[in-house]
N, C-alpha and C positions, 0 to 999 in steps of 0.2 A: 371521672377522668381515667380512672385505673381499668373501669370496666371497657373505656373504648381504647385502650393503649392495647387490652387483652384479644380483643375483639379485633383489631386492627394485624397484630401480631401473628394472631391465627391464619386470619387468613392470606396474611401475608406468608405463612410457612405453606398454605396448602397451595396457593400461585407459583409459590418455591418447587413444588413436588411435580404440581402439571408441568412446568417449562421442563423440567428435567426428563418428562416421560417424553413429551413431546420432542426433545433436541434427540433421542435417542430411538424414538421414530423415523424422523426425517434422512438419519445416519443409517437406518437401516435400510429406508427406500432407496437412500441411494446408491450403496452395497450392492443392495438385489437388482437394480440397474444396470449396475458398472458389469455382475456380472453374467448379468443378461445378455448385454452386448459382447462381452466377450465370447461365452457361450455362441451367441449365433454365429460372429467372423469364426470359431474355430471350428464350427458345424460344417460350414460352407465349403474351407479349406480344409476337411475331411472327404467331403464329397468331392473336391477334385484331387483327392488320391495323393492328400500330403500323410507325412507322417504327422502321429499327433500332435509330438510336441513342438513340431515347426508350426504345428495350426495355431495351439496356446499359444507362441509367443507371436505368430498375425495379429489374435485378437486381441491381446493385451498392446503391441503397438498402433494396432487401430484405435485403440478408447482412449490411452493412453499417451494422446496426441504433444506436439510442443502448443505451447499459447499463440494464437494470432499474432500476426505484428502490433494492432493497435494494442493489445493489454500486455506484450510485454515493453513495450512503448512506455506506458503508461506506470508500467512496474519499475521501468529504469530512470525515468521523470524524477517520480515518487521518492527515490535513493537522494535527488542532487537538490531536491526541491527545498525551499526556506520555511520554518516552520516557528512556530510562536513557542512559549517559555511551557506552556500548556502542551504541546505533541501535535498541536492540529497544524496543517496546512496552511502558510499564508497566501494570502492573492499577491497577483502581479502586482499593484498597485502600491499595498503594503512594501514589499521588497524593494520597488523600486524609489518610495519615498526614503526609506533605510537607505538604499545607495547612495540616493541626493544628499541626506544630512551627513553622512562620512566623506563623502569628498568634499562637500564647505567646510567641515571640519578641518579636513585635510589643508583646502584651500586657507582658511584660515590661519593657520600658523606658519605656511606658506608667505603668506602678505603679511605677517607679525615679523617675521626672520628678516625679508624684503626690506622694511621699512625702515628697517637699524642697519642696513648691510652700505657698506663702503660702495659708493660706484664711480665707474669711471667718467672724465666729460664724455665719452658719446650714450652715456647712459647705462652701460654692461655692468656685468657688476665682479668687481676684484675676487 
């Protein structure tokens, strides 16, 4: 048992080491992308006889874009959205059974208060 807790552990450390080379890969491709594209917009806007640094900052508001409407939609959603004791996301569904049981709730002590309340003969209540 000790020998596969060891064995287990190993190479759980060496899974440890790749993920870590690899996230740090993926961070570089995307570096060398970002400043690829920048490079080409201020390439561009060199050749039509900008100054440089008005070109830098073309290509950096080129790449550099805001979000589309749906993901920051979806990024503003995310803020107001209901969410479980755990951080995850609830469904519509969930939320709106939650609604239901707080207003009987509601309702209920509503109709307790009701029940005991003075009314008048045409029925209203004092």
């Amino acid at each position: 048992m000790a020998e596969l807790r060891e064995d287990l552990s190993g190479k759980l450390q060496h899974l440890q080491k790749q993920l870590a080379i690899a996230t740090e890969e993926v961070a570089a491709i995307h570096l060398r992308r970002l400043l690829d594209a920048i490079h080409q917009v201020a390439r561009l806007k060199i050749k039509a006889e900008l100054p440089a640094a008005e070109a830098i900052v073309a290509g950096l508001q080129a790449v550099v874009a805001p979000l589309p409407p749906s993901v920051a939609g979806g990024i503003a959603r995310a803020r107001h959205a209901w969410r479980h004791d755990d951080g995850t996301f609830m469904s519509y569904d969930d939320e709106q059974r939650i609604q239901l049981e707080q207003h009987e709730r509601m309702a209920r002590g509503g109709r307790a208060r009701a029940a005991g309340a003075k009314r008048a003969p045409d029925g209203t209540f004092l």
